[in-house]
N, C-alpha and C positions, 0 to 999 in steps of 0.2 A: 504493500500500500504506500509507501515512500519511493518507491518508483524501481526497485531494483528487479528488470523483467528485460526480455530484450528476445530476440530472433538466432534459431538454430536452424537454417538452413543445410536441407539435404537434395544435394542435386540429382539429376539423372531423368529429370520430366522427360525432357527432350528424347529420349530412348523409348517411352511409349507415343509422346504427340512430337511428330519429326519438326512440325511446324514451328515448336519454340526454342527452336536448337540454335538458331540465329538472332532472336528478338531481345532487345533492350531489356533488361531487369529494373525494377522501381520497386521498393518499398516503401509498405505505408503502417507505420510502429504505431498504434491509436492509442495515448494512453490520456488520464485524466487527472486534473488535481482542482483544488477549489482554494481561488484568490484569496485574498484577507477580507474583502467585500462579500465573500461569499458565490461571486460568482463563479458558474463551473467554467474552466479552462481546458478545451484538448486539444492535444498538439496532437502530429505526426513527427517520427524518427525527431522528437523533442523540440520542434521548430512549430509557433503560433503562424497559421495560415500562408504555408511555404506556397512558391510558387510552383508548378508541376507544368517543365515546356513538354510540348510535342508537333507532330509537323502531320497538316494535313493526310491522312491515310494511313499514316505511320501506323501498327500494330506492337504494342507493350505489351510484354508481362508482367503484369503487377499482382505482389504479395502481398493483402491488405490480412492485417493480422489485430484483433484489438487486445494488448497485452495488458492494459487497465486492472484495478484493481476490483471494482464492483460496477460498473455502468455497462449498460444494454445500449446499444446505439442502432436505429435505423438512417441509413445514408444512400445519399445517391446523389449524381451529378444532372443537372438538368439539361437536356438536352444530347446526352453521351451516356446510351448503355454500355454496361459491359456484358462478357460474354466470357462465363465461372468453364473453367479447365480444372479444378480440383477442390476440397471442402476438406479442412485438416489434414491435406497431404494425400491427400487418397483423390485417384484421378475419374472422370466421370466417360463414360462412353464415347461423347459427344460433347461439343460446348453447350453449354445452355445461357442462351438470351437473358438477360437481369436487367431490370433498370431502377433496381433496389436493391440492398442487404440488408439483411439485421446478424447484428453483430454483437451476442454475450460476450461477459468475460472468458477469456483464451479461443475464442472461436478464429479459425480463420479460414480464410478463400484465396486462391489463385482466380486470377481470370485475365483473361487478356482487354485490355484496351485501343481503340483505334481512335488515332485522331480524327476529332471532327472536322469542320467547317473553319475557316479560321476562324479567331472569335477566344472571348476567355468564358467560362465556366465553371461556375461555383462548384466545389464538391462542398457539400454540408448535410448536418445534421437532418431527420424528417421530422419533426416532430408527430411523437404518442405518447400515450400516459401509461407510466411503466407502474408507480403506486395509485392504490385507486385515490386514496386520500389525500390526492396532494395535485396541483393542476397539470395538465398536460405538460408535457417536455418541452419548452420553448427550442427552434432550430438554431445551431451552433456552426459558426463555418470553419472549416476544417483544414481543404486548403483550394487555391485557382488555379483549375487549367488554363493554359495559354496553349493555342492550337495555332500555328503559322507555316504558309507557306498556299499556293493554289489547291483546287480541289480536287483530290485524287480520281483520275479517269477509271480507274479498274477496281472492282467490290470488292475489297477487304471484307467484307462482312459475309461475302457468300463464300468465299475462300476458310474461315473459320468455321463457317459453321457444319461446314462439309466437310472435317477432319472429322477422323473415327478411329478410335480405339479399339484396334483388332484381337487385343486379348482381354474378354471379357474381367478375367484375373478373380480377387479374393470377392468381392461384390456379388457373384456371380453364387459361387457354392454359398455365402452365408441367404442368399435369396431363398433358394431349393434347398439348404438342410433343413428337416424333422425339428420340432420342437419338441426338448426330452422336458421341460417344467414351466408354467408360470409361476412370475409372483409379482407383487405390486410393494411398492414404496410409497406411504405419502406421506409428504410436506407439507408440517405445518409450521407454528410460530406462538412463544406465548403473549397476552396480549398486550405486555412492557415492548412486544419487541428485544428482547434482551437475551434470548435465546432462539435458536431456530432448531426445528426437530425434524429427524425421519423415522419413523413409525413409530412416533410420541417420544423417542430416547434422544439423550447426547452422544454425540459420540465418547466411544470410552476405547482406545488402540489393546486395549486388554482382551475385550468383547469382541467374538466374531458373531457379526450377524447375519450373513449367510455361506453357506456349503456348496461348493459344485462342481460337481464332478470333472474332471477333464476328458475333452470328446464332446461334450455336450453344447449342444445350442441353444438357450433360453428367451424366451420372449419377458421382457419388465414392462410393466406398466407402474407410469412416473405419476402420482399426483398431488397436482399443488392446490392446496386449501387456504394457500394464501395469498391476498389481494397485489400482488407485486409477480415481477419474474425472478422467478431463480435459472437454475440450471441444470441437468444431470452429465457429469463427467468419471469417467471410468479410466483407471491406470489399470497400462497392460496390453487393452486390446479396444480396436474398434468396436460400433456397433452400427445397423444399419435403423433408421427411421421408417416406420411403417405407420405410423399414426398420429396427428397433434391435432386435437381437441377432439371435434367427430369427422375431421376431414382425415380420409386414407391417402398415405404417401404414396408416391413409385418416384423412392426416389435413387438415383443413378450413382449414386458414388456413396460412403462410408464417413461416420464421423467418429470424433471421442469426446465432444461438448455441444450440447443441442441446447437449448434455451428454451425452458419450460413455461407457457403461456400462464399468467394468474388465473385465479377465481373471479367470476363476477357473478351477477344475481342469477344466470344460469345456473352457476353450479362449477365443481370446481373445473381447473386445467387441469390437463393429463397429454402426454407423451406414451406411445408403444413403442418398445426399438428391440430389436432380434440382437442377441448378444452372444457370438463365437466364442468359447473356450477352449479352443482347439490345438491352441498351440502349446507344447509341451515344455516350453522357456517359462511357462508363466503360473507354474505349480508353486504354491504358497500364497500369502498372503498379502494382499495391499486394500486400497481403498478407492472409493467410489463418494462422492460429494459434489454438493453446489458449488460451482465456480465464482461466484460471488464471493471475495476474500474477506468478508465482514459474516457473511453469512454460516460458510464452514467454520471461520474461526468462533462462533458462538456456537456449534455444535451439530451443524447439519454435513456429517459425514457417518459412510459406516466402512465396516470394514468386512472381504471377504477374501477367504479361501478355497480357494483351488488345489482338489486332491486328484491323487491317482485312482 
């Protein structure tokens, strides 16, 4: 929460999409801290609203990564979609079109960028109400594109989205494996605020509170009972998204930190995610917890093991 967080890049994209084997790199480090005023301050790679050149057509690869300590951000640039090539490292079939992300803590995306139009372009915050109790997220700018040079004669844009990922890879078997259990976790909170809970306990690293087997592939269902977002993040291993709120995923690539929608007068938020135990590196014990670092650190983690 004092800022010490920062980017571990692992290369080799370019070995499954040939197309980013050439393309410019940009990082975008999102983190947050709150002025003496009170107001919220976020930067990128530690710079208040850098400039980000690019040229007409040009195609980036940009690593937008929000390494912050507790802020949900929805962003986007107006007028310049991007086009996500990977979600936590894990590559997707295909690009998929975005002209938005939402961005929990430790979440991140790959995606390519093409320059637009010349012209500059805000990238900033969207505003939504992440606590019900408190007023909508006012929009925060982050940083300007500057796009320069004439207008590229040849589609960038259909050249991306026509790249394909010919090995289907881990995505694939965790889709088609057998569900060997469920179970469910929910998230709550008590009403100070001052604790946060998964299945009414604190975390205690003494406690293990679940068992599973190795081999097995399990379906979680996440639910949040309370009026805010949190997060579900798992050390160890992927997991794939199948469900958030009553809308069914199909979704094309792997995460390890999904942001869990709140409660409203509905009824609470909930997440479904298929979770692989399959790898035999990962027998013993760690932990699964909100990414929110205010939130885990009052008690919303649990801990499991993985047996033979």
């Amino acid at each position: 929460m004092a800022g010490m967080s920062g980017a571990l890049v692992v290369d080799g994209s370019e070995q499954l999409l040939p197309l980013l084997a050439e393309m410019p790199e940009r990082f975008f480090l999102i983190k947050h801290a709150r002025a003496p005023d009170g107001t919220e301050l976020v930067s990128i790679n530690g710079q208040l609203n850098p400039l980000v050149e690019t040229r007409s057509g040009e195609m980036q690869l940009w690593r937008i990564a929000n390494i912050g300590a507790s802020s949900f951000y929805k962003i986007g640039i107006s007028g310049m979609p991007l086009y996500i090539v990977a979600t936590d490292g894990h590559m997707l079939s295909c690009p998929r079109k975005a002209a938005e992300l939402f961005l929990g803590p430790g979440e991140r995306v790959d995606a390519i960028a093409i320059g637009p139009p010349a012209g500059t372009y805000p990238l900033k915050t969207i505003p939504f109400r992440n606590e019900a109790w408190r007023a909508e997220e006012p929009s925060i700018p982050m940083a300007v594109v500057r796009s320069t040079g004439p207008a590229s004669t040849t589609s960038a844009e259909a050249a991306v989205l026509a790249q394909r990922l010919h090995d289907g890879g881990w995505i694939e078997e965790v889709r088609q494996a057998d569900i060997a259990q469920h179970r469910t976790l929910l998230y709550s909170r008590t009403p100070d605020r001052t604790a946060f809970l998964i299945d009414g306990k604190l975390t205690d690293e003494a406690r293990t509170d679940q068992t599973v087997r190795l081999g097995d592939t399990e379906e979680w269902t996440v639910v949040n009972t309370d009026q805010q977002y949190h997060s579900f993040h798992i050390h160890q291993t992927a997991f794939l998204v199948t469900q958030v709120g009553s809308d069914t995923r199909h979704d094309d690539s792997l995460r390890d930190t999904f942001s869990v929608p709140p409660a409203t007068h509905e009824g609470p938020g909930l997440i479904k995610v298929k979770i692989p135990f399959t790898d035999p590196e990962i027998v013993g014990r760690f932990v699964y917890h909100c990414h929110a670092v205010d939130h885990e650190d009052k008690g919303m983690m649990g801990v499991i093991e993985v047996r033979e």
